[in-house]
LOGU-288568 format. One record per residue: residue in one letter; x negated, y negated, z of N, C-alpha, C in turn. Coordinates in pm, whole numbers, padded with zeros to 5 digits, always signed. Atoms other than C-alpha are relative to their C-alpha. Last residue first. Layout:
N
AXYZXYZXYZ
...
//
This chain:
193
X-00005+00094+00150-09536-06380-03602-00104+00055-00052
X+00138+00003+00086-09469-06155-03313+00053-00044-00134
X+00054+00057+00116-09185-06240-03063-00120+00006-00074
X-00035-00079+00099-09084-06052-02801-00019-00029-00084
X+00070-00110-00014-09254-06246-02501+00028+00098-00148
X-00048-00124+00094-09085-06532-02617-00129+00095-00011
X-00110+00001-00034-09197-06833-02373+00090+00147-00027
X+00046-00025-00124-09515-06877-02468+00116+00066+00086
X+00005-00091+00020-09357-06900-02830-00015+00096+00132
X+00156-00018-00134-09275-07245-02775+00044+00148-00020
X-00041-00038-00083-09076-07324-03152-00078+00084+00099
X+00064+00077-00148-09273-07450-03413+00075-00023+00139
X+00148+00083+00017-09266-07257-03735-00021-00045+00154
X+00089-00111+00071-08961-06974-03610-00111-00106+00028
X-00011-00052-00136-08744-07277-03403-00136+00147-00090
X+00064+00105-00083-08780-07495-03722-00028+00107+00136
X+00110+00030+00026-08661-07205-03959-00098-00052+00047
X+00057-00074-00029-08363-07118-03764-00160+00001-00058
X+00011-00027-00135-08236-07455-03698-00059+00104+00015
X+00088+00144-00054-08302-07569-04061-00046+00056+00127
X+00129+00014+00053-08126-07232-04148-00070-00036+00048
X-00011-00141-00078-07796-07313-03935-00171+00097-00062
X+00079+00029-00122-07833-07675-04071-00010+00133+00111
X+00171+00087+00000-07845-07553-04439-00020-00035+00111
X-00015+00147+00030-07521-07292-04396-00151-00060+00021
X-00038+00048-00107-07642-06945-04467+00028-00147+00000
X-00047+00098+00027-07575-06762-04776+00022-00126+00117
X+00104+00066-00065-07709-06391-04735+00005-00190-00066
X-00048+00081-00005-07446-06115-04753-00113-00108+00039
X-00051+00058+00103-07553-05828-04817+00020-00151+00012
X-00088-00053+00108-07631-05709-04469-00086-00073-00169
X+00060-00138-00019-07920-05765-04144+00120+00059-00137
X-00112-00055-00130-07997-06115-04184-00011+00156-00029
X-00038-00087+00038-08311-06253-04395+00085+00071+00133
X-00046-00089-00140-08447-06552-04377+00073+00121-00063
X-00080+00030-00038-08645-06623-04687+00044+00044+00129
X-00085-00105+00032-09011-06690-04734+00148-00019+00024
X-00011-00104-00111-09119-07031-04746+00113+00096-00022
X-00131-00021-00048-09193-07169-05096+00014+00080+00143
X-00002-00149-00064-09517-07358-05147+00144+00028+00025
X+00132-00093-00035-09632-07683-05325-00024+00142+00038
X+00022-00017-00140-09318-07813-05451-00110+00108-00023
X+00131+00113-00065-09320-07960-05815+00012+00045+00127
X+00098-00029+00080-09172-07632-06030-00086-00127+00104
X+00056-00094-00016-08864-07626-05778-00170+00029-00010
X+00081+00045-00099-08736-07946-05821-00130+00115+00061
X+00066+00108+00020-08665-07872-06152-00068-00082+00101
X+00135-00052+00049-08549-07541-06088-00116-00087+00009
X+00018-00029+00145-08299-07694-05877-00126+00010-00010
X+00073+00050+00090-08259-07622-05493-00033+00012-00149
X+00185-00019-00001-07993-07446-05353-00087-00123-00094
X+00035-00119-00001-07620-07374-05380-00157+00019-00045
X-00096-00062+00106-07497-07702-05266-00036+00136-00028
X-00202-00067+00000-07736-07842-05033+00019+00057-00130
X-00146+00071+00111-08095-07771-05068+00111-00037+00040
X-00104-00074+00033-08396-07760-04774+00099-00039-00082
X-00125+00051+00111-08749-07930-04845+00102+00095+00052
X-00114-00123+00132-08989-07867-04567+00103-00046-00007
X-00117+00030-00072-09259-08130-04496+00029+00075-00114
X-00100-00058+00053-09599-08064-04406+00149-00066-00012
X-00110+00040-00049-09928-08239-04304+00121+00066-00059
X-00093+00066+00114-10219-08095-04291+00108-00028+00065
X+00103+00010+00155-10533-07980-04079+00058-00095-00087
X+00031+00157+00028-10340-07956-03754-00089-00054-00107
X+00122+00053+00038-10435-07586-03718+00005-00166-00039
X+00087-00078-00110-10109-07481-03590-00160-00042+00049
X-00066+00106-00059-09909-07588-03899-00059-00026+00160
X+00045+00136+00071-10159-07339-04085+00028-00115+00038
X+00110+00026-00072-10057-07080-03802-00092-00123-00123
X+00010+00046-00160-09689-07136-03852-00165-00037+00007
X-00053+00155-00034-09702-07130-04224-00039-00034+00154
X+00113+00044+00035-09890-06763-04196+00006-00193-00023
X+00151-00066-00113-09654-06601-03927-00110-00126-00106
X-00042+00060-00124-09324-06744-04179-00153-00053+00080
X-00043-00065-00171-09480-06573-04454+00020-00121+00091
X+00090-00002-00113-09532-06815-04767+00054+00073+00082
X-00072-00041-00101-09401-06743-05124-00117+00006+00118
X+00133+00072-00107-09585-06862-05422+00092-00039+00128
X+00088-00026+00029-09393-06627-05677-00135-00060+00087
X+00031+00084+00111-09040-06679-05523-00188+00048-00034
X+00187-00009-00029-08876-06492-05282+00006-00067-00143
X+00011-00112+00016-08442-06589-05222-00204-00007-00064
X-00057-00155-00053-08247-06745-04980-00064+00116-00105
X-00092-00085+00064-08455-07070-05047+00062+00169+00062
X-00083-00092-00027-08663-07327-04893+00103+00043-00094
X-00162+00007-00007-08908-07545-05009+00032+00104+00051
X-00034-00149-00074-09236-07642-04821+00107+00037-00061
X-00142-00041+00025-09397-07961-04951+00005+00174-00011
X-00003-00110+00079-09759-08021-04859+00179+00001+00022
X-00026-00103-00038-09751-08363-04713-00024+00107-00084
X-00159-00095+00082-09899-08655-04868-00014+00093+00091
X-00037-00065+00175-10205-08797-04660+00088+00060-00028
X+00026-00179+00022-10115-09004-04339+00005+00022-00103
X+00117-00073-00038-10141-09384-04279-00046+00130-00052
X+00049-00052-00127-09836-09450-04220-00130+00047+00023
X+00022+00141-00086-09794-09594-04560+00020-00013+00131
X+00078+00107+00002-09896-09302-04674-00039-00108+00033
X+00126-00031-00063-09644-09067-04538-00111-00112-00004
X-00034+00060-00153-09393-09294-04633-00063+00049+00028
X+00026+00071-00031-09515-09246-05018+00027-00081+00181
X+00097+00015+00029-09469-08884-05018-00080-00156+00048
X+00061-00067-00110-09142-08912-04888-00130-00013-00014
X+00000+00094-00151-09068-09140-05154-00045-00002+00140
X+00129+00075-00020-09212-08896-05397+00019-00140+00102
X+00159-00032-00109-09006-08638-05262-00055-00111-00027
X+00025-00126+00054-08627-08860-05390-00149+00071+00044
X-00040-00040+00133-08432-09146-05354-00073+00089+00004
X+00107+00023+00124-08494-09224-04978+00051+00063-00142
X-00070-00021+00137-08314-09232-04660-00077-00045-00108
X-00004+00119+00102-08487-09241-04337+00081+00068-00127
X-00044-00007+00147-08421-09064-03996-00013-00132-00114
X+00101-00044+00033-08654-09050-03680+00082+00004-00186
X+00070+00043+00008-08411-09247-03475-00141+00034-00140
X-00005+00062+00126-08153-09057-03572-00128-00095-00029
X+00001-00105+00131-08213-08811-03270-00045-00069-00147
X+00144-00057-00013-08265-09087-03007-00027+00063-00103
X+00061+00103+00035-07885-09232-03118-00134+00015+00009
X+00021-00022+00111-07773-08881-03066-00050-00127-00117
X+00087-00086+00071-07883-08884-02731+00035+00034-00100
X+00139+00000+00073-07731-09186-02674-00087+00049-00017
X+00043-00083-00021-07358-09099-02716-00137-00044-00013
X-00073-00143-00044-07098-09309-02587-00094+00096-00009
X-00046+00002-00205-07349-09622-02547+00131+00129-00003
X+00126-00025-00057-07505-09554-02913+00044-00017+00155
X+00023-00091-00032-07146-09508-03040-00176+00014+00059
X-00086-00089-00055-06985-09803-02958-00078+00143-00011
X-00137+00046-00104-07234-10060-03057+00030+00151+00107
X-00042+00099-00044-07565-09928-03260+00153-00035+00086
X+00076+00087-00022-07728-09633-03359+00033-00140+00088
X+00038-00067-00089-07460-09381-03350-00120-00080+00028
X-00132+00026-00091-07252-09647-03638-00057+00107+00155
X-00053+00147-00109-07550-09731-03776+00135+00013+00064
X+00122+00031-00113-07675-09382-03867+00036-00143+00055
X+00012-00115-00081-07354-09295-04041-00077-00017+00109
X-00100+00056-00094-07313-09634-04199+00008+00100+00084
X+00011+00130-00114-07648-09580-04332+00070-00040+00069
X+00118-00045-00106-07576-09239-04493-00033-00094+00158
X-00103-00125-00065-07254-09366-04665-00073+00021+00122
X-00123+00042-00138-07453-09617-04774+00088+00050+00059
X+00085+00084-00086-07737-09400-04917+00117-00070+00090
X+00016-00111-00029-07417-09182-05111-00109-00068+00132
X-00159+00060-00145-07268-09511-05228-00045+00110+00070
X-00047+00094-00070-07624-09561-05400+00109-00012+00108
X-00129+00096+00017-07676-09268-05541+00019-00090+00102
X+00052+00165+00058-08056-09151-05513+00104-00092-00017
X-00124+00034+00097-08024-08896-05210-00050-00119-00100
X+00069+00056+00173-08289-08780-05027+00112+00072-00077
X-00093-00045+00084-08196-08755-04645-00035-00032-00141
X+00002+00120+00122-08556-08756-04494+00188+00040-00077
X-00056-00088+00053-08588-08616-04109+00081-00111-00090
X-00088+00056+00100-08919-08743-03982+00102+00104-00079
X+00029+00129-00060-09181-08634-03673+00115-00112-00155
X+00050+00035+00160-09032-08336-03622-00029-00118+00015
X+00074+00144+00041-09047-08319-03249-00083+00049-00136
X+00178-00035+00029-08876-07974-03234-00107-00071-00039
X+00014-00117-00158-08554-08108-03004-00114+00060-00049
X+00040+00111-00122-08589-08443-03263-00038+00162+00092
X+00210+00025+00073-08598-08210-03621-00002-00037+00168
X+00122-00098+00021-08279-08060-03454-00084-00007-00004
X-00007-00026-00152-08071-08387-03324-00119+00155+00004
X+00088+00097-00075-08142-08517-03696-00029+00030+00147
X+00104-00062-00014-07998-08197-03823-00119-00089+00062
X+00070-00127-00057-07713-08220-03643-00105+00030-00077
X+00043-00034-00158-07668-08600-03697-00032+00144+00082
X+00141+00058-00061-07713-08604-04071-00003+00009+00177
X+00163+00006+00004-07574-08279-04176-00099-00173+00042
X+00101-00049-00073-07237-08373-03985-00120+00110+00003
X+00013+00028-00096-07134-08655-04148-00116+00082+00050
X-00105-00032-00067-07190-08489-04528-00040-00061+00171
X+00080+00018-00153-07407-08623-04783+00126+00033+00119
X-00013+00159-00058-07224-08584-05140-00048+00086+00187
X-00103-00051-00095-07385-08300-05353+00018-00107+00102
X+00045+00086-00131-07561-08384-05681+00107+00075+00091
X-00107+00083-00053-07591-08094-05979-00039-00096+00140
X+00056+00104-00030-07810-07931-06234+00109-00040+00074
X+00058+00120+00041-07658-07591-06301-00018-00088+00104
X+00147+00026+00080-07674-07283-06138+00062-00127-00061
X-00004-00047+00090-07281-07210-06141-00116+00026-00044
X-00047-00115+00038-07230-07255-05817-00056+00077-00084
X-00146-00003-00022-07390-07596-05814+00038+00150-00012
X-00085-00076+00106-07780-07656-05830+00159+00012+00069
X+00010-00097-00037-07994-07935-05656+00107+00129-00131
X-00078-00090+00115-08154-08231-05787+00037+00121+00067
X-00006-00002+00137-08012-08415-05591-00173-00037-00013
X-00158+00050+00091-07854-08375-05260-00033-00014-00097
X-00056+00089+00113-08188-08337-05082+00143+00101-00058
X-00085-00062+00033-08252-08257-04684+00070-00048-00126
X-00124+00068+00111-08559-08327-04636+00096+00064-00021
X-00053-00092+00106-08802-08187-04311+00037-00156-00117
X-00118+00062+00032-09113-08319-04165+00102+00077-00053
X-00090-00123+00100-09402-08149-03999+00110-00109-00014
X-00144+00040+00046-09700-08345-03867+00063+00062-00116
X-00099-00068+00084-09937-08182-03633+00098-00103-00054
//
């Protein structure tokens, strides 16, 4: 099995729907890096293409990586381990490769159905079958642009709470999405996928 996520910053949309970037925030890279790790993702991609936005990133991961904070905290230095920074999917794309592995199928996420919409139950058991490789896209800002939209392979359905109201933060998602696909089920008697 290999599942990856991304978490891109551009192209995504703004409020308003339009085209927009969103600056990388502390703590999406170490909580979702500490996530992919507790469901051995095997890579969690920040994809950004601005430059101060990458170093931002890198001083993030080198400062829990190295000195002071890898000896205060080093299970979040384990976590990061698995993180890269890249301008955009086809980078991802190409790190698969040069590991060896064929492209992923790209997974996006959204809060709302789309025309090539996957069930939860039917992702899982494709991810299941070790066949392919996956990695799901989540947006900041107020979602993924169109434009990224039209090149991902499949959309996973949405979550869905119990109101109106359906706007969840991206690592509160991440966490519920990851724990759905590949979270020990053996475990969760109540659970049918």
């Amino acid at each position: 099995m290999s599942v990856s996520i991304a978490l891109v910053h551009y192209p995504v949309k703004n409020k308003n729907g339009n085209l927009a970037a969103t600056s990388v925030t502390n703590f999406d890279i170490h909580d979702l890096a500490r996530t992919a790790r507790t469901y051995e993702v095997e890579r969690f991609y920040i994809v950004h293409p601005m430059p101060s936005q990458k170093e931002f990133s890198s001083r993030i991961i080198r400062h829990w990586s190295e000195g002071f904070g890898s000896q205060y905290n080093p299970s979040r230095k384990t976590a990061l381990e698995i993180t890269a920074i890249v301008d955009d999917l086809s980078d991802v794309a190409e790190d698969y490769e040069a590991r060896g592995k064929t492209a992923p199928v790209f997974v996006g996420t959204s809060a709302k159905k789309f025309p090539h919409t996957i069930a939860f139950g039917e992702l899982r058991k494709r991810i299941e079958k070790e066949e392919e490789n996956f990695c799901l896209v989540f947006g900041t800002g107020w979602g993924l642009h169109s434009s990224l939209l039209e090149d991902l392979d499949l959309m996973l359905e949405p979550i869905e709470g119990v109101g109106n109201y359906n706007h969840l933060p991206v690592r509160s998602a991440a966490a519920i999405i990851l724990d759905r696909l590949l979270g020990n089920r053996q475990r969760d008697t109540n659970y049918e996928s």
